[in-house]
mmCIF file as Biopython writes it, N, C-alpha, C and O atoms, coordinates in Angstrom:
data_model
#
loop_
_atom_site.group_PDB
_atom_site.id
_atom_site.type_symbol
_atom_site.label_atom_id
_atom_site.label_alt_id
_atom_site.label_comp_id
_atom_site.label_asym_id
_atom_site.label_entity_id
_atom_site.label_seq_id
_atom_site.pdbx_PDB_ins_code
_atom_site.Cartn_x
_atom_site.Cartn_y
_atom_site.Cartn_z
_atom_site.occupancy
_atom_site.B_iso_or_equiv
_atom_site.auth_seq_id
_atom_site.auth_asym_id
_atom_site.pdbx_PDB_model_num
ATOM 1   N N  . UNK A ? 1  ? 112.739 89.117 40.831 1.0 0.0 1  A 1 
ATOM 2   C CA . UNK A ? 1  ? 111.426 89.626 40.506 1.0 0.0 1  A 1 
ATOM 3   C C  . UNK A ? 1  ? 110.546 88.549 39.857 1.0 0.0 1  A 1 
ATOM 4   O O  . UNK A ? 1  ? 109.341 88.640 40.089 1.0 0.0 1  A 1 
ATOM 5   N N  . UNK A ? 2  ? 110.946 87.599 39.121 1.0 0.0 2  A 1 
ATOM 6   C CA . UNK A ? 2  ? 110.358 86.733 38.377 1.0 0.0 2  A 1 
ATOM 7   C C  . UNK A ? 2  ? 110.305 85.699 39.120 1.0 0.0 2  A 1 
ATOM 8   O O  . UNK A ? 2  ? 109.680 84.732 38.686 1.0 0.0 2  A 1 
ATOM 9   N N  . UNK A ? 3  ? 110.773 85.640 40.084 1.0 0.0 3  A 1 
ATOM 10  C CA . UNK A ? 3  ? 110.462 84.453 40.923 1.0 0.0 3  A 1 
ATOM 11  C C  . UNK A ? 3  ? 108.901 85.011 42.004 1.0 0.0 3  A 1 
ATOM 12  O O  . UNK A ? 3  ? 107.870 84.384 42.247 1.0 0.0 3  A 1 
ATOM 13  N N  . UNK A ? 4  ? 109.233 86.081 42.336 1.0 0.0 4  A 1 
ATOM 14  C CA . UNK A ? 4  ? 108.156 86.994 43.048 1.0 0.0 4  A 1 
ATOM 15  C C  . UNK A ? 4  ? 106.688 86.589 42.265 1.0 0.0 4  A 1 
ATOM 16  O O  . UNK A ? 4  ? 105.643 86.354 42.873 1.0 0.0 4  A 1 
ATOM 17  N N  . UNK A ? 5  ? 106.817 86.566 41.071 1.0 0.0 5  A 1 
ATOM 18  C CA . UNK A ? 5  ? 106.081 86.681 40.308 1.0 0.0 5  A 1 
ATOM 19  C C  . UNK A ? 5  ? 105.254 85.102 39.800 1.0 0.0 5  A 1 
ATOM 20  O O  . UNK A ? 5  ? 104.196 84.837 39.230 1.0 0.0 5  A 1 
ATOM 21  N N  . UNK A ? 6  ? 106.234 84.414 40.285 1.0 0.0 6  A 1 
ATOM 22  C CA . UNK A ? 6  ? 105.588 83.504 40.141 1.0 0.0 6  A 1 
ATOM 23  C C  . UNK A ? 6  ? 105.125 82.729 41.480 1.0 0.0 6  A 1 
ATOM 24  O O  . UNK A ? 6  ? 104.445 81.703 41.469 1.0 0.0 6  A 1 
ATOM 25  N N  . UNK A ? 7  ? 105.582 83.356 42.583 1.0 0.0 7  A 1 
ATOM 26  C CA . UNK A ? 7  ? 104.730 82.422 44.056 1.0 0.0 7  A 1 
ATOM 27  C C  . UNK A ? 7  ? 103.708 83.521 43.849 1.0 0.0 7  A 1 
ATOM 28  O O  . UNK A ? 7  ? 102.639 82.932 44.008 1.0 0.0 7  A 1 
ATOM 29  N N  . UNK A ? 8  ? 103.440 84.799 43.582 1.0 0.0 8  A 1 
ATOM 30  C CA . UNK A ? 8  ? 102.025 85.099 43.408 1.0 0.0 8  A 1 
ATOM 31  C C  . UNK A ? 8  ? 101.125 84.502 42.672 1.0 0.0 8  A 1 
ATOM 32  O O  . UNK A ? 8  ? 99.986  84.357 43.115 1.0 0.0 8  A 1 
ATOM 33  N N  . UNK A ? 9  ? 101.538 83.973 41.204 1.0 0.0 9  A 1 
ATOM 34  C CA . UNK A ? 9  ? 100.682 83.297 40.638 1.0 0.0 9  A 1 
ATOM 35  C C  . UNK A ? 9  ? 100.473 82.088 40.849 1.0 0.0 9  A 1 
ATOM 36  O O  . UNK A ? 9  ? 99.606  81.604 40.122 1.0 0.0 9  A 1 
ATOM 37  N N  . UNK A ? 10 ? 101.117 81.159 41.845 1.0 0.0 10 A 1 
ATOM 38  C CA . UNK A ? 10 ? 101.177 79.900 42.131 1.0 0.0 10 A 1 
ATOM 39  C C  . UNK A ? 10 ? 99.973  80.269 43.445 1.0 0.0 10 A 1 
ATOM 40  O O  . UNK A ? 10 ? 99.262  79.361 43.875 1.0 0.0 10 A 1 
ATOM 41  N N  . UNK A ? 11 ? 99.881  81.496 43.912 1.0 0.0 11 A 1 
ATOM 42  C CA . UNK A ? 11 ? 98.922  81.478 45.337 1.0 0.0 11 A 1 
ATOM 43  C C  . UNK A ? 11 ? 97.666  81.755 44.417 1.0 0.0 11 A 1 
ATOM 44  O O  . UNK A ? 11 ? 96.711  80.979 44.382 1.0 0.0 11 A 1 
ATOM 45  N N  . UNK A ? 12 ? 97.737  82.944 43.658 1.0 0.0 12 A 1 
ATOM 46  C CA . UNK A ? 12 ? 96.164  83.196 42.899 1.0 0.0 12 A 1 
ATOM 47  C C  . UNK A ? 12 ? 95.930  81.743 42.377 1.0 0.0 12 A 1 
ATOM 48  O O  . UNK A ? 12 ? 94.925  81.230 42.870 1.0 0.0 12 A 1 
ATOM 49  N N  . UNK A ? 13 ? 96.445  81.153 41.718 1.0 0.0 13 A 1 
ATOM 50  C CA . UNK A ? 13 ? 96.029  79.682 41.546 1.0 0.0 13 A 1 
ATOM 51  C C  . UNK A ? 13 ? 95.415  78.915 42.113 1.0 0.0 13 A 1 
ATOM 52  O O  . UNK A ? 13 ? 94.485  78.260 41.642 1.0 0.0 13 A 1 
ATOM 53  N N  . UNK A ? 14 ? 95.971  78.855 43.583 1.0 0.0 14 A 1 
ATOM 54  C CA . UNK A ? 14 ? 95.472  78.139 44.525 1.0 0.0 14 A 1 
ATOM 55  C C  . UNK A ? 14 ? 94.034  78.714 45.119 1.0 0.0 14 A 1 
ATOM 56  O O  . UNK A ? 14 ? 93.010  78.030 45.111 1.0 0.0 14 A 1 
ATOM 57  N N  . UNK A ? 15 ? 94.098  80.005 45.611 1.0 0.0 15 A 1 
ATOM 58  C CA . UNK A ? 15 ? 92.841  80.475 45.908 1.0 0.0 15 A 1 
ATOM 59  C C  . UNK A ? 15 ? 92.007  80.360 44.644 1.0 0.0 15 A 1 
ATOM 60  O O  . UNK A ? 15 ? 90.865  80.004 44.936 1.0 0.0 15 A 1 
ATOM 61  N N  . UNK A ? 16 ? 92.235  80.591 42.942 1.0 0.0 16 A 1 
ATOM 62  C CA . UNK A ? 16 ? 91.213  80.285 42.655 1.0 0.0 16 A 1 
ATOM 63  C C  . UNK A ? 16 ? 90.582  78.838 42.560 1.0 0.0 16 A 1 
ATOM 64  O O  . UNK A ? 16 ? 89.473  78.584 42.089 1.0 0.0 16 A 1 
ATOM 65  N N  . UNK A ? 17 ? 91.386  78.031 43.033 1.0 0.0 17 A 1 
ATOM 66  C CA . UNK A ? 17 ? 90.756  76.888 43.132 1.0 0.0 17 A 1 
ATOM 67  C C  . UNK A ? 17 ? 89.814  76.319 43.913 1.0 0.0 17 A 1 
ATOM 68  O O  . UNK A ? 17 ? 88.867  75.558 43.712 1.0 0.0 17 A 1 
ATOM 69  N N  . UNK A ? 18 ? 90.482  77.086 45.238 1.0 0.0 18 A 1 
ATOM 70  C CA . UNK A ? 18 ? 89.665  76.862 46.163 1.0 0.0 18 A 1 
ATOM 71  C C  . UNK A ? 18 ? 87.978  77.457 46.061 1.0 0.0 18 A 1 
ATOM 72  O O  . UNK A ? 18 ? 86.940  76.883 46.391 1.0 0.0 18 A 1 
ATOM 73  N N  . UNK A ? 19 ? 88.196  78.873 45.451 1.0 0.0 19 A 1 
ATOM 74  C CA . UNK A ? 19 ? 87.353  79.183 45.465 1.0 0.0 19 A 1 
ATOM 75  C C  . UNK A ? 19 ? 86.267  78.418 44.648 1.0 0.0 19 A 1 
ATOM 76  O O  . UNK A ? 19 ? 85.301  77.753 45.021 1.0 0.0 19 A 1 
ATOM 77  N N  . UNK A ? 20 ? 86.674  78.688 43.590 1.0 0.0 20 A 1 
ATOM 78  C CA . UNK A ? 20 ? 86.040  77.312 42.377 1.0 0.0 20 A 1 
ATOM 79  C C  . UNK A ? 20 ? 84.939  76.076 42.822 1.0 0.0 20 A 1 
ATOM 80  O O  . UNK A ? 20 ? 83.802  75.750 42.483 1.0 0.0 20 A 1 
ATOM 81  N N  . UNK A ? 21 ? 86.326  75.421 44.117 1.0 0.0 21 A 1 
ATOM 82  C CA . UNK A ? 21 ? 85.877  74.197 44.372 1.0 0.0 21 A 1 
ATOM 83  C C  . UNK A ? 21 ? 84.324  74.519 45.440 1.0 0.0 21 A 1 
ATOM 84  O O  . UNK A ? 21 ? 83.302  73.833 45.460 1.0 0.0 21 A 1 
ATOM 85  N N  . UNK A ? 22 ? 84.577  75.595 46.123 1.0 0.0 22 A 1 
ATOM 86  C CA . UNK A ? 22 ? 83.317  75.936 47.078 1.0 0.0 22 A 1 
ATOM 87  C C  . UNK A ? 22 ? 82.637  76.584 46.445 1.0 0.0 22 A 1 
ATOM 88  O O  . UNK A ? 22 ? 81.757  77.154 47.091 1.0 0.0 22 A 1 
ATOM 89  N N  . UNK A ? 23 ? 82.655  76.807 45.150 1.0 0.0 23 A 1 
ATOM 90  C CA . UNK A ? 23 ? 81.151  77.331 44.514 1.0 0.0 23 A 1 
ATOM 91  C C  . UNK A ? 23 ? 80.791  76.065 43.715 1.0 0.0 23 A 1 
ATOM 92  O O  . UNK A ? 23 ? 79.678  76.059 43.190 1.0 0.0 23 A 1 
ATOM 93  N N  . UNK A ? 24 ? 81.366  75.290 43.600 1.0 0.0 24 A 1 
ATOM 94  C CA . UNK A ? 24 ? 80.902  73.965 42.674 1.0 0.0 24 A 1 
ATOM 95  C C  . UNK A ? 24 ? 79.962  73.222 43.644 1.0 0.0 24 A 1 
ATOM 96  O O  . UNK A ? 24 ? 78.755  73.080 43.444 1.0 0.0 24 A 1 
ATOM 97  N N  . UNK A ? 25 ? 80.908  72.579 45.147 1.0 0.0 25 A 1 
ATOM 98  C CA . UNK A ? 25 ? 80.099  72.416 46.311 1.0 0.0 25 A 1 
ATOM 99  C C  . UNK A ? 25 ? 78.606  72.764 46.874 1.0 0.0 25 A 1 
ATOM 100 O O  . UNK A ? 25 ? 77.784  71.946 47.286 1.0 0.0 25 A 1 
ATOM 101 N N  . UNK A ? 26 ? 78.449  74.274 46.784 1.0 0.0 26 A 1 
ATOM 102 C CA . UNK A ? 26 ? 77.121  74.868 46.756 1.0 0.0 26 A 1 
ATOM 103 C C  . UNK A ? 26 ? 76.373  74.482 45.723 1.0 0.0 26 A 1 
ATOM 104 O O  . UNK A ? 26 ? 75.194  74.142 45.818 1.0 0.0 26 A 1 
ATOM 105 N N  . UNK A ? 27 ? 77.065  74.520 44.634 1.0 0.0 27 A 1 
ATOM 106 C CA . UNK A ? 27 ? 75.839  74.303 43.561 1.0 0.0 27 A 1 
ATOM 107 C C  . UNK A ? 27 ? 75.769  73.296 43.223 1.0 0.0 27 A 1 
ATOM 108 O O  . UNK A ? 27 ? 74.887  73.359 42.366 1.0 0.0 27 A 1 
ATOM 109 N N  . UNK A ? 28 ? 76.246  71.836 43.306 1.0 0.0 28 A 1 
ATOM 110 C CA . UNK A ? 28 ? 76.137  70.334 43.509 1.0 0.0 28 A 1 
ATOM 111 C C  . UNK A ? 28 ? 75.058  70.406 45.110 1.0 0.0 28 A 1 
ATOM 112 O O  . UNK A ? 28 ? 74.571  69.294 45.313 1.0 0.0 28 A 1 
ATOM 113 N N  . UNK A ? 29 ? 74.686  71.342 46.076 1.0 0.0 29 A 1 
ATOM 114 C CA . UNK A ? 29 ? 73.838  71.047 46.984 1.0 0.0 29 A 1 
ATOM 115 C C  . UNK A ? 29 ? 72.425  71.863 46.795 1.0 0.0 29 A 1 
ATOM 116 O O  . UNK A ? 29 ? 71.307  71.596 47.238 1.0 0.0 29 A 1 
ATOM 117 N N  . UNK A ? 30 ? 72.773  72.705 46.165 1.0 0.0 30 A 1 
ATOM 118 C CA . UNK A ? 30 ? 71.414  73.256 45.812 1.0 0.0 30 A 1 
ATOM 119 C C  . UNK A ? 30 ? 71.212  72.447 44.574 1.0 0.0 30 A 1 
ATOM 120 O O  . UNK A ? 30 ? 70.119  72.960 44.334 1.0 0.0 30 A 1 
ATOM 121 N N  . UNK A ? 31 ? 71.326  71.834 43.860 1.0 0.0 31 A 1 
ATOM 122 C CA . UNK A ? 31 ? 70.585  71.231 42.363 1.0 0.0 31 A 1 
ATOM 123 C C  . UNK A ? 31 ? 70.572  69.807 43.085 1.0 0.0 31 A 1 
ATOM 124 O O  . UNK A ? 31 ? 69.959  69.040 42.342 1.0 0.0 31 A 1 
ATOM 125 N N  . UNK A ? 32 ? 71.045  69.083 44.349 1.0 0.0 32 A 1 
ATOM 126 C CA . UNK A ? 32 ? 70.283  68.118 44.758 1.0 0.0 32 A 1 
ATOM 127 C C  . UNK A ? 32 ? 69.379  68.161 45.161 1.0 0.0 32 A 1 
ATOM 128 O O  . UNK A ? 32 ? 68.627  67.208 44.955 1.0 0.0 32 A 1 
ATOM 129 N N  . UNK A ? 33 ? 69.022  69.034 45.787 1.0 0.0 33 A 1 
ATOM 130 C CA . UNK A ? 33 ? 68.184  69.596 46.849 1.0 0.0 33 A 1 
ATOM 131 C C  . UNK A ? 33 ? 67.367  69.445 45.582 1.0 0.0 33 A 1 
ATOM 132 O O  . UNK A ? 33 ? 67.071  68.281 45.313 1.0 0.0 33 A 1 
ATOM 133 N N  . UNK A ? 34 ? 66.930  70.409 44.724 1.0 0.0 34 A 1 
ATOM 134 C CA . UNK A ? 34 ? 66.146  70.679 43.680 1.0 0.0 34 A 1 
ATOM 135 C C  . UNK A ? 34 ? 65.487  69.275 42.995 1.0 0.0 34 A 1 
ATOM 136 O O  . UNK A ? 34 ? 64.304  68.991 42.808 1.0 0.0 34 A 1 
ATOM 137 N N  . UNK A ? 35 ? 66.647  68.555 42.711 1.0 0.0 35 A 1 
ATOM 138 C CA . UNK A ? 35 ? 66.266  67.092 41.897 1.0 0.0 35 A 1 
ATOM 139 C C  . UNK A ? 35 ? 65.635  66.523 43.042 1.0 0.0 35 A 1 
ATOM 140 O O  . UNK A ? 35 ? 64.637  66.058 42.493 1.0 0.0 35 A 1 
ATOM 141 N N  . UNK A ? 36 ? 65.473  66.126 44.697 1.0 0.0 36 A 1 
ATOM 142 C CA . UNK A ? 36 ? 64.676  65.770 45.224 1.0 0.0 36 A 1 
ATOM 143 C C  . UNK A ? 36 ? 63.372  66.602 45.315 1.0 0.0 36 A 1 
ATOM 144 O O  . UNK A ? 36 ? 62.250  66.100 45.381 1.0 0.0 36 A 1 
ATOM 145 N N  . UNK A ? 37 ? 63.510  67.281 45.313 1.0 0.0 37 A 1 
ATOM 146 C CA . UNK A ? 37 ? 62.182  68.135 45.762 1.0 0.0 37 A 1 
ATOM 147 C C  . UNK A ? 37 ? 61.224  68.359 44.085 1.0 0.0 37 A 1 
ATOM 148 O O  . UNK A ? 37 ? 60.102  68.800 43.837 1.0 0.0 37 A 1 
ATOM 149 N N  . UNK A ? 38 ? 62.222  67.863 43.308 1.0 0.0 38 A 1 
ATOM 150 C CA . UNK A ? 38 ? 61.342  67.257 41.438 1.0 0.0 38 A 1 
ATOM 151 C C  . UNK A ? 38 ? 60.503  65.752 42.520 1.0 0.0 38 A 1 
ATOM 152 O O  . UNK A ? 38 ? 59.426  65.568 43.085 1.0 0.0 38 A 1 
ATOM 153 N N  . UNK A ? 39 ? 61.622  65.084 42.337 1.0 0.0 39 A 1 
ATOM 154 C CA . UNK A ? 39 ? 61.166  63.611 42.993 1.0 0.0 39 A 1 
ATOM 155 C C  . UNK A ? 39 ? 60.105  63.338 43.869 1.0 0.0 39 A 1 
ATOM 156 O O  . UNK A ? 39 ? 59.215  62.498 43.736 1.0 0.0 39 A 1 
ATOM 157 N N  . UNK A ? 40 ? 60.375  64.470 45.159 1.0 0.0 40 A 1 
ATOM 158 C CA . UNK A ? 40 ? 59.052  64.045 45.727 1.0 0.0 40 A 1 
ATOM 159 C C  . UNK A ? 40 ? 57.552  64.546 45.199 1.0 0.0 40 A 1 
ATOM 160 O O  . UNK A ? 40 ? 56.425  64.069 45.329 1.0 0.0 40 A 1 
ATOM 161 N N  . UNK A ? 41 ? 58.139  65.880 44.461 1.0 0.0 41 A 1 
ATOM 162 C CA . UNK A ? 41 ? 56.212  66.557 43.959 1.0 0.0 41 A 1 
ATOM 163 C C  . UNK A ? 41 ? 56.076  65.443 42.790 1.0 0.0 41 A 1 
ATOM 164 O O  . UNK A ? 41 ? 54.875  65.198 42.904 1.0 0.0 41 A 1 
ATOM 165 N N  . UNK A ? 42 ? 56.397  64.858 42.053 1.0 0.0 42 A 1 
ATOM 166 C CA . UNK A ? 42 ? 56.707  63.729 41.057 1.0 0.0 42 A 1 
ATOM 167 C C  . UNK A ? 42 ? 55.458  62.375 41.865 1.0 0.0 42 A 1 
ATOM 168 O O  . UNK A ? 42 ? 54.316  62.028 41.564 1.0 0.0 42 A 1 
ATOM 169 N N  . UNK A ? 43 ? 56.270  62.019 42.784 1.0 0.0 43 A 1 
ATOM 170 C CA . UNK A ? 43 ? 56.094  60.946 43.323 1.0 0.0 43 A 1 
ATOM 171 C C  . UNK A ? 43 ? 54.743  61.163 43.616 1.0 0.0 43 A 1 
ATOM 172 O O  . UNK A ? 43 ? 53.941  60.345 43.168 1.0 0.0 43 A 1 
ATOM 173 N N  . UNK A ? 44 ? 54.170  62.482 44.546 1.0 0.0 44 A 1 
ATOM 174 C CA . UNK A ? 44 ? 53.039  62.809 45.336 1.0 0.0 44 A 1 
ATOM 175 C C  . UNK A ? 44 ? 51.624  63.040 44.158 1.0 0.0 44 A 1 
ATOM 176 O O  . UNK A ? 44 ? 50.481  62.696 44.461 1.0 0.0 44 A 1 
ATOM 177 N N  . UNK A ? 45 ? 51.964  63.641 42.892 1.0 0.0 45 A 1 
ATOM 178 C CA . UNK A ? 45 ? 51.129  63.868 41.714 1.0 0.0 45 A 1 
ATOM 179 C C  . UNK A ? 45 ? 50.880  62.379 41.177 1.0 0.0 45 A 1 
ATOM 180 O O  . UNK A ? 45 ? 49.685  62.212 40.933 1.0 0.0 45 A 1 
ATOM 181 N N  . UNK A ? 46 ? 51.623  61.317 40.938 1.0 0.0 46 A 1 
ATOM 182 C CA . UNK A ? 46 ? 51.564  59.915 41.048 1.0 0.0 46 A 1 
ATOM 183 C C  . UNK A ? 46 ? 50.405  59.265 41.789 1.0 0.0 46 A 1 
ATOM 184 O O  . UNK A ? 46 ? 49.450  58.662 41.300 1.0 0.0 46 A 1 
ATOM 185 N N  . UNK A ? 47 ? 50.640  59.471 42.872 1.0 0.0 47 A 1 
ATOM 186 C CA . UNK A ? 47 ? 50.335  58.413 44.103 1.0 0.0 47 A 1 
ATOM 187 C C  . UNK A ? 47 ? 48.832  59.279 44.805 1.0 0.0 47 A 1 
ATOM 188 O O  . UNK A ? 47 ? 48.023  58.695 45.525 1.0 0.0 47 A 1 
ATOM 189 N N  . UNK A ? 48 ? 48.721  60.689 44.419 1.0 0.0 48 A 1 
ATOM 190 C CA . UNK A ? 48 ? 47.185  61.312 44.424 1.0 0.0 48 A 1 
ATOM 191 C C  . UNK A ? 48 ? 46.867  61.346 43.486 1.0 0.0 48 A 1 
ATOM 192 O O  . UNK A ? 48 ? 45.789  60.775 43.653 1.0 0.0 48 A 1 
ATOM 193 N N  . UNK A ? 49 ? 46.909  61.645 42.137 1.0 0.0 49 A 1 
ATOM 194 C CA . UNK A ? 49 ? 46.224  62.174 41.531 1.0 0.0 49 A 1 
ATOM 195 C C  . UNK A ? 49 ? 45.917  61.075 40.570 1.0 0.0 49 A 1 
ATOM 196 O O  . UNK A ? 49 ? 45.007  61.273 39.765 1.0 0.0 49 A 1 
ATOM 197 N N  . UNK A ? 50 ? 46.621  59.835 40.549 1.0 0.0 50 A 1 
ATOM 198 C CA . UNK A ? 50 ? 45.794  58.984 39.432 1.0 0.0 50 A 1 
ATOM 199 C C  . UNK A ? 50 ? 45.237  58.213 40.202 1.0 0.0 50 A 1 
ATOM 200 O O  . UNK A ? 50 ? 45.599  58.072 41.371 1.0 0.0 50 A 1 
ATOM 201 N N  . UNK A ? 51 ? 44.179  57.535 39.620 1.0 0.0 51 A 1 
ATOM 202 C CA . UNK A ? 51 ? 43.496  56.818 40.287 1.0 0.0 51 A 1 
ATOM 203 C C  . UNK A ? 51 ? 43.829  55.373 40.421 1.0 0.0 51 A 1 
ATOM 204 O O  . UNK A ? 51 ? 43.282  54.717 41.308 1.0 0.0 51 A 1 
ATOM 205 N N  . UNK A ? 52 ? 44.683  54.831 39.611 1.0 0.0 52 A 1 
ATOM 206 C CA . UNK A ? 52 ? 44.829  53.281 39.818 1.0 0.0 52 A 1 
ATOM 207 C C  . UNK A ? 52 ? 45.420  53.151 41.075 1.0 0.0 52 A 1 
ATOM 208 O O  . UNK A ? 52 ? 45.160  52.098 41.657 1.0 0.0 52 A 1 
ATOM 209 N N  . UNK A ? 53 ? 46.406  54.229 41.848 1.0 0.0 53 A 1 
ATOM 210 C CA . UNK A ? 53 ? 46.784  54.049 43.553 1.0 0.0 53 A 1 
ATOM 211 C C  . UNK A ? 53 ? 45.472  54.312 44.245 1.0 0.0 53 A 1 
ATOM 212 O O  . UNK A ? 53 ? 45.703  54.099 45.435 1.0 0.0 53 A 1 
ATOM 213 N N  . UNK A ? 54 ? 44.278  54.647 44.110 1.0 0.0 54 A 1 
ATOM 214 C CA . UNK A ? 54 ? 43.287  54.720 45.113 1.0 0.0 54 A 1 
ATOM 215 C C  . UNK A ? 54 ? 43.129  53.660 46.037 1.0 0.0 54 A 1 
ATOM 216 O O  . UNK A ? 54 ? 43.077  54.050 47.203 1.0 0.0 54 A 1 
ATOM 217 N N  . UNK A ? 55 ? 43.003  52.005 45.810 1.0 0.0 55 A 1 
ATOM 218 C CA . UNK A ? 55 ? 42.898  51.518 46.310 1.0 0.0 55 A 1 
ATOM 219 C C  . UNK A ? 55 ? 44.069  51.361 47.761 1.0 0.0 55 A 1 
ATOM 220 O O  . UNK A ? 55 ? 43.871  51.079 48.943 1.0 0.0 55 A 1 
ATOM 221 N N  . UNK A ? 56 ? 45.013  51.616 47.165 1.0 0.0 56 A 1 
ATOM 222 C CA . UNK A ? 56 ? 46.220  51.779 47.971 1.0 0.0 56 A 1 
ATOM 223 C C  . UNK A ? 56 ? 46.413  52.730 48.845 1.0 0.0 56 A 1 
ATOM 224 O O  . UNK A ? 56 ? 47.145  52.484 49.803 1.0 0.0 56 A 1 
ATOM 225 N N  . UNK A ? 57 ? 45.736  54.171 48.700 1.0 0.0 57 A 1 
ATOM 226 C CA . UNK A ? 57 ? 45.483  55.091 49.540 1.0 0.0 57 A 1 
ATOM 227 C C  . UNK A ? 57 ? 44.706  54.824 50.286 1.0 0.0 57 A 1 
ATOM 228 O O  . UNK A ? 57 ? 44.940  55.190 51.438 1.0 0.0 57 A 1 
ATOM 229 N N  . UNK A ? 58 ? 43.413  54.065 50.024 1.0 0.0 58 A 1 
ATOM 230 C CA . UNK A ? 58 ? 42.643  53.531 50.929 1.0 0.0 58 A 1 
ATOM 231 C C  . UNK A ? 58 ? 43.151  52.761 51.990 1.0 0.0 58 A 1 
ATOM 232 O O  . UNK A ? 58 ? 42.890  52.910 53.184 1.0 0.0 58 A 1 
ATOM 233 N N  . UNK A ? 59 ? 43.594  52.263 51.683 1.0 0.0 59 A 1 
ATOM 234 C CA . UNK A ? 59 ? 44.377  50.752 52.307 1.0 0.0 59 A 1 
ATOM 235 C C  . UNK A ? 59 ? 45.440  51.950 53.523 1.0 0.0 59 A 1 
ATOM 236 O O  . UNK A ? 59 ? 45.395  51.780 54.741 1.0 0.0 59 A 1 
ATOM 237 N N  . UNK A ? 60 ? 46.167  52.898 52.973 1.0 0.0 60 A 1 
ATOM 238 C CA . UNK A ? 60 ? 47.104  53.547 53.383 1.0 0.0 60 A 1 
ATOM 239 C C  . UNK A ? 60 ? 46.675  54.136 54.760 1.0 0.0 60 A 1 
ATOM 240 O O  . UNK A ? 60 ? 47.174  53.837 55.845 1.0 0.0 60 A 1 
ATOM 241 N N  . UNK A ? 61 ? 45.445  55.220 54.485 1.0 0.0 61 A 1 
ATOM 242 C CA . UNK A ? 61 ? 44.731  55.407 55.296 1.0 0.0 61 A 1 
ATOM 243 C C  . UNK A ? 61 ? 43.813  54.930 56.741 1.0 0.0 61 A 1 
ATOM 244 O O  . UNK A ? 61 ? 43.700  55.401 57.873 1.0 0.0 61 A 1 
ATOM 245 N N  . UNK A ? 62 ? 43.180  53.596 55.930 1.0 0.0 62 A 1 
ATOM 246 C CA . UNK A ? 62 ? 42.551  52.967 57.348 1.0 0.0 62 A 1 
ATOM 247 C C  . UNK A ? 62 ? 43.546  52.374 58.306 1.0 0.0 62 A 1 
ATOM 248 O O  . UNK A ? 62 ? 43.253  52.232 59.493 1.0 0.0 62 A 1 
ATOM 249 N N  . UNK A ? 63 ? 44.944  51.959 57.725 1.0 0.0 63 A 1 
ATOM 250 C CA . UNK A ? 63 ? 46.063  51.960 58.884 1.0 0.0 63 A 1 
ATOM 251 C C  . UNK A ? 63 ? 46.629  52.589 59.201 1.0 0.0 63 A 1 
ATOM 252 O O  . UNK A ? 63 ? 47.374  52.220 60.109 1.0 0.0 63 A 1 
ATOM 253 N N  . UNK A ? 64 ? 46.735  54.008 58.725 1.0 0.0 64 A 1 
ATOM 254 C CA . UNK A ? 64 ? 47.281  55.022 59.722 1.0 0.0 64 A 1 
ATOM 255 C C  . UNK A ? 64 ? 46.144  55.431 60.752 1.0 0.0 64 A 1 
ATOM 256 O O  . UNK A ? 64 ? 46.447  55.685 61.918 1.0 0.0 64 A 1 
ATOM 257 N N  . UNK A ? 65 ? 44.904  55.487 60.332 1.0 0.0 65 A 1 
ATOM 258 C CA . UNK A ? 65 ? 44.113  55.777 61.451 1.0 0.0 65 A 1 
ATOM 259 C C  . UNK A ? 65 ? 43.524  54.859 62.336 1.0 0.0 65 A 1 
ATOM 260 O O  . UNK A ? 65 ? 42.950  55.263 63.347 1.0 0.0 65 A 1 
ATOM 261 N N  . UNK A ? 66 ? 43.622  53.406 62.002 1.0 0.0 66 A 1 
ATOM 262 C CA . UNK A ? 66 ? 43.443  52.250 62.857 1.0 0.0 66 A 1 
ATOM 263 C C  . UNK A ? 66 ? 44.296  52.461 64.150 1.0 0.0 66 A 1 
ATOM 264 O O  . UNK A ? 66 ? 45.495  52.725 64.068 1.0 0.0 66 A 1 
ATOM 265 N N  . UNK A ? 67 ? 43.674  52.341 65.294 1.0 0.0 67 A 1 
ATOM 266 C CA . UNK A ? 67 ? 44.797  52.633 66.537 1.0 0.0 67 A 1 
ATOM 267 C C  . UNK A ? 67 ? 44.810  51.032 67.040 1.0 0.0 67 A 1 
ATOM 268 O O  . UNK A ? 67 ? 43.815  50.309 66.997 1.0 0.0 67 A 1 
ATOM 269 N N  . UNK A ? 68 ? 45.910  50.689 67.445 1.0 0.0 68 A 1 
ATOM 270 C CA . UNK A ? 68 ? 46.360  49.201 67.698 1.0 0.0 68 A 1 
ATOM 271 C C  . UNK A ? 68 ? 46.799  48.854 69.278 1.0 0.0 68 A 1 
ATOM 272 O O  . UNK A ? 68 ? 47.166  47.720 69.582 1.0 0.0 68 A 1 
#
């Protein structure tokens, strides 16, 4: 009986690990996801909204719409 007792708890072990490990997985991909999507609205409030990049937007602009 005590041996019974312990390959059950040696399996709940294992499944909770597993399980563990695939909810850690998800949530290491959703909080990257998150820290980029900080990064890019970050980057974009930067690069519009102050003005010392204007010149650079300028610049940015007449070569994307320059056709070559």
């Amino acid at each position: 009986m005590w041996k019974e007792i312990g390959v059950i708890a040696s399996v709940v072990t294992a499944l909770s690990f597993i399980v563990a490990s695939i909810i850690a997985l998800i949530s290491l991909l959703v909080n990257n996801r998150l820290r980029r999507t900080d990064l890019l609205n970050s980057l974009f409030e930067k690069f519009f909204y102050q003005s010392k990049y204007a010149e650079i937007r300028k610049i940015s602009t007449i070569r994307t719409n320059t056709k070559i």
